[in-house]
Structure formats: C-alpha cells, structure tokens
N, C-alpha and C positions, 0 to 999 in steps of 0.2 A: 246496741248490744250485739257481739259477733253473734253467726248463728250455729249451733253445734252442729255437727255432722256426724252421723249417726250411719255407719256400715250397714248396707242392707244383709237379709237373710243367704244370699247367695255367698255374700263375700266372708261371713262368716263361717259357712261351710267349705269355703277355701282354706282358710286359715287354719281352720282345724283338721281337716284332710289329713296334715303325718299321724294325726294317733291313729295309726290301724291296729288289730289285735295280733297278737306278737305270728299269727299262721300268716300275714301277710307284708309282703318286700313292700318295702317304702320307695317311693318314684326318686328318683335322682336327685339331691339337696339345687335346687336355683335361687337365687333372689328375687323376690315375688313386687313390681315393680305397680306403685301406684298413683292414681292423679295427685297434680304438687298440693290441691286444695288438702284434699285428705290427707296427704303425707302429714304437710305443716298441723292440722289438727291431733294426729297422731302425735307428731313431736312435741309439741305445746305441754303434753301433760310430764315429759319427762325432761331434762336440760341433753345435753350433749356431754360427755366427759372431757378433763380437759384435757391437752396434749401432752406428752412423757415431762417427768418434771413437775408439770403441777396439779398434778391429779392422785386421787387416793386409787390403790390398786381396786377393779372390785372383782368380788369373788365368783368363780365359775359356775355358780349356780344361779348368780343372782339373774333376775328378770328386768334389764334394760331394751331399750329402742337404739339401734344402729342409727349413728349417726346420717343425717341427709344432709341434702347437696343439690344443687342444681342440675347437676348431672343425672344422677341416678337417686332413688330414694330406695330403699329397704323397709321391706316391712318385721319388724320385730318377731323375730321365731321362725324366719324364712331361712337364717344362716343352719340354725341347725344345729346340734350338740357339738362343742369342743370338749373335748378330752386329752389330747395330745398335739406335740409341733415337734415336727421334724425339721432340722435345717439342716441344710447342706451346709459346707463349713468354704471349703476355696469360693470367693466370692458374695459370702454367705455373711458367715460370720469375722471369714479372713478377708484380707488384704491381701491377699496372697496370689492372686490369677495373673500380675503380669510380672512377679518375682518368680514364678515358676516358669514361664517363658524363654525369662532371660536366666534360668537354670541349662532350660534344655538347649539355647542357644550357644552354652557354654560346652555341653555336649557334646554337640554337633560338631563344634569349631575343634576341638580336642581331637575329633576323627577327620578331621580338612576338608568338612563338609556347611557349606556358606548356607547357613538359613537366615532368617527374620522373626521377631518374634511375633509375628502376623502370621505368618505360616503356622501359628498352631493354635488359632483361633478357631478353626473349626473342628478341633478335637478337644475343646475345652471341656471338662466335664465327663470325659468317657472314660478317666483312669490313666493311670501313667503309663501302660504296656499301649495301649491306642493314642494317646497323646503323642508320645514319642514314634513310636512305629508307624502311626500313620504319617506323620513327615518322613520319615524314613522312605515307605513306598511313592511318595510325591515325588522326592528326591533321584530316586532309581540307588538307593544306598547298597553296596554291595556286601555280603555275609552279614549282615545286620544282625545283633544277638539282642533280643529286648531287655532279656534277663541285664544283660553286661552294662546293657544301658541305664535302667533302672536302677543299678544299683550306683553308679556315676553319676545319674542325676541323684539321688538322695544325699549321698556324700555332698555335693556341689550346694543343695539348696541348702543343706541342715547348718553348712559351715557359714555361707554368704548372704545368707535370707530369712533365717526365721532361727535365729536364737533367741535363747529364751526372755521373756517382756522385753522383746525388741521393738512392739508395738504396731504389728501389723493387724491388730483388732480392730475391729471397724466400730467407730464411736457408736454407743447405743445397743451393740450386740449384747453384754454384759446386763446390761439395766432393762431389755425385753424381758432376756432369760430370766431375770428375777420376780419381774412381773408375771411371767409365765406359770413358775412355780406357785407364787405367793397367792397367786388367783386360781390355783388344786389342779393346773397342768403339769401330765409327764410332756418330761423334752430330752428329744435323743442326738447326736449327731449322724445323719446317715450320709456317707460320703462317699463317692467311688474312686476316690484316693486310699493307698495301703495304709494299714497301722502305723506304721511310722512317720507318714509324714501328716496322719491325721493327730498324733500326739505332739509334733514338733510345734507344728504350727498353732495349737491347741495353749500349748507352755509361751509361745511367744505372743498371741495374742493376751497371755497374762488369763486363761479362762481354766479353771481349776478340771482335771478329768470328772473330780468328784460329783459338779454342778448336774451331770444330765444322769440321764434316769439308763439312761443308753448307749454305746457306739457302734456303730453298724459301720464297717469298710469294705473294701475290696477286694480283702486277701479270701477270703473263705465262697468270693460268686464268682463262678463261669461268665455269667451273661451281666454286665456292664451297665448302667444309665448308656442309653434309653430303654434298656432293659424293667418293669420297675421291681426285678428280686430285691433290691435294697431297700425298696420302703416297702413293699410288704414284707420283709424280714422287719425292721425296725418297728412294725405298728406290732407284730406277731410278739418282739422281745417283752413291749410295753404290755401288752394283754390287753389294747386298746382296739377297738374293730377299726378299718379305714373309712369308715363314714365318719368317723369321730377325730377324723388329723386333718393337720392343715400342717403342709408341706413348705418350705421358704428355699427358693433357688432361684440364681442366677444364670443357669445355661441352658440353652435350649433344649440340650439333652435331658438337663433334669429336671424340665417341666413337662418335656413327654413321658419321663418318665412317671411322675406324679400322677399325667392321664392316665397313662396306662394301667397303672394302681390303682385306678378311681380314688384319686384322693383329692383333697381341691388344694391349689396350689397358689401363693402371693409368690411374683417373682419380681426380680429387684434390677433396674437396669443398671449393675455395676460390670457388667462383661458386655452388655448387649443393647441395644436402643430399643426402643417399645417397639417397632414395626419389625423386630425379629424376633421378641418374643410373643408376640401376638400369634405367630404361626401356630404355637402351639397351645394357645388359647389358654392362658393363664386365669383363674379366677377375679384376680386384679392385679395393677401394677403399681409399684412404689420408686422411686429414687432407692434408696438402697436401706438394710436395716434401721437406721434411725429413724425412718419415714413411718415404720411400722410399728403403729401403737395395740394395748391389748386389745384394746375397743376393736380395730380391726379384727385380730386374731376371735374375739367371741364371740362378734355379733356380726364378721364381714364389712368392711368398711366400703361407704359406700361413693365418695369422692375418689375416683378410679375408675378406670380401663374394665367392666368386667365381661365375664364371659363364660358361661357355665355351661 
C-alpha cells in the first residue's frame, strides 16, 4: 500500500501566504517548485487535461492542478488568478513577420536602396515608424521621410500579403481565442503595429474584430514595445489589474515589454529561438500558438523554459 504524504505545517503556510487582507501587496506571482515525490502525490488526486482537441474547456474559476513534468512541477494556486490574455498579433497570432519584411524590402528597393530581409530582424516588434527607419539609419538613407514610407509599406503589404482569409492565421490562434472566452477570459489584441495593418491582417487571418474584448495599437503611444504603454493600456481598456494577464509574444521587444508591465509573459519561438528570448526572461516558452493550451494559460504550464 503506497504511503500518503501528508504536507507539513510549514508548507502549508506557504501555500497559503497570497491571502493577505486586501491593506497588503502581494509578493510577485512565481511557480512554487516542489520535490517529484510530492508533486506526483499532488497530481494523483487530479488527471492532467487533455491537449486542444480533446479536452472539455474548463472554466476559469475552476480549481485544477497544473500539469507536471519532469522538468518543472507547479504547485496548484502558485499560477495565480487569470482574468485576461493579451496577444500580440504580427507573430502572435499572424503569420505575418516575414511577409512584412519582404514588404519593407519592396520599399527600400522602390527608393534603390538594397536591404535584406534580415536587416529587420532587430526592429521586429517596435512598430513600422522604427521598423522601417531603423534600417533606414543602418543604411545611412538620405531625407528619409518615415511618414512616406509607411504609408508605401502599407499599400505594398495590404495589396501583396495579407488580403482578406488569405490564411496567414497561425493554426490554433482561433481555437485558443475561443477557449479563452469560453473559460470567462477577456482577450485583447495589443500590438505596436498601426490600426490598419492590425485590422488587415486581422481579416486575413479570417479572425473576426468582434472576437476580442479589445484592440490596443500604435497609432495613439509615443513610446513603442519595449515601452510597456501598450499593455498597460490594454489590461486598463479590459478593467483587468496586470497581475491578472498573461501576455503572448513573439519579439524580444515584446516580452520586455510584458516585464516592464509586470505582467507574466508565454513567448513563442516563431521570430526567435529560445536562447534570444530567454534574454528577456519569459515566463515560459512554447513552439508557437498551437503549442499553447488553456491549461497553460490558467494554471501556467509547467513542461517549459520558466523563469519568473
């Protein structure tokens, strides 16, 4: 007969630790990491859910165990309240990071000016005025107008890359989002791409404006990803605190930004390899949105990169 294991008086009052009475801050949300014996006794009383597809949605209130792993084990109620998900949409939700590239390549070449579409790999994620203008200064481009440019690249991309359910949605984007909702999350799109090419791309992925609770872009901040105005604008639209979101990006930019917000962030290696966006210390990493199930999203998934 196995033999139960029974949490001592100590680790119980770990656990219980976030209720404090609402006069006092709560210490930083982390994954509260325990030996495999306990974990495995931990997990025994509950199953694991199963991956997108064959699993019942469950609801955002409910009281499950985060999935363990070898790696890492979570202890149930160390994730922390969900209430909201913000994704970034180029990379995110879209397909869209190296058809914008070869937008701004078309740009450049328009003005007889030779880039690559690796050249704007390091301005991925900052907006199309630093996208574009920062190759521009690489280049040594002379009277450079970003306005002139931008509006060249939008024409260029909206004609040749992202008409409408032309299908640069990233498989699974769709069927999170729905999960998301279905289990009482708000979900916003926060992007530091303009309104327009966050609705372009939005229609071509085939993803209704209606689906999100929110859209947060670029046209109305000063300060850009790695800035994080854009997600605390977007948790502020939602009426959501940011201890209560969990962030989804692809650029290093916008998972600094995410820190910067204090907000905890899953980033997806579809623009970047793990060891670049570990720089900025993501909560965990995935392969790209399909990787990311709600389980993840509610209770922090624990088969991952994390790092809080």
């Amino acid at each position: 007969m196995a033999r139960q294991i029974v949490p001592s008086r100590s680790f119980h009052r770990l656990l219980t630790s976030r209720h404090y009475p609402l006069a006092s801050p709560a210490p930083p949300l982390r994954p509260l990491l325990l030996p495999k014996a306990l974990s495995r006794a931990t997990a025994a009383a509950s199953p694991q859910l199963p991956r997108r597809g064959r699993r019942p949605v469950v609801a955002a209130s409910a009281s499950a165990p985060a999935p363990s792993s070898p790696e890492t084990e979570a202890v149930p109620g160390a994730w922390g309240k969900v209430s909201a998900v913000l994704f970034d949409m180029d990379g995110v939700l879209c397909n869209s990071e190296e058809p914008s590239r070869r937008a701004a390549v078309d740009v450049f070449a328009e003005m007889g000016v030779d880039v690559t579409v690796d050249d704007f790999i390091p301005f991925t994620g900052t907006g199309e005025a630093n996208f574009l203008g920062g190759v521009a200064r690489v280049k040594g481009v002379k009277a450079f107008s970003t306005e002139s440019a931008k509006k060249r690249f939008f024409e260029i991309y909206l004609d040749k890359y992202a008409k409408p359910n032309s299908g640069i949605g990233f498989p699974g984007a769709l069927e999170l989002i729905m999960e998301c909702k279905n289990a009482g999350l708000k979900v916003a799109v926060a992007s530091s791409a303009d309104r327009v090419k966050v609705d372009a791309n939005l229609a071509a992925a085939g993803l209704p404006v209606s689906l999100f609770d929110a859209i947060v872009s670029a046209d109305a901040f000063e300060n850009l990803k790695p800035a994080p105005d854009i997600f605390l604008a977007a948790s502020k639209n939602l009426g959501v605190d940011t201890d209560e979101c969990i962030v989804i990006e692809d650029a290093l930019a916008g998972v600094q930004a995410a820190k910067a917000a204090e907000i905890r962030c899953i980033a997806v290696t579809t623009s970047l390899d793990e060891d670049a966006l570990q720089q900025a210390s993501p909560v965990f990493i995935r392969k790209d949105i399909g990787d990311i199930s709600i389980n993840d999203i509610l209770y922090g998934g624990s088969n991952a990169y994390h790092s809080m």
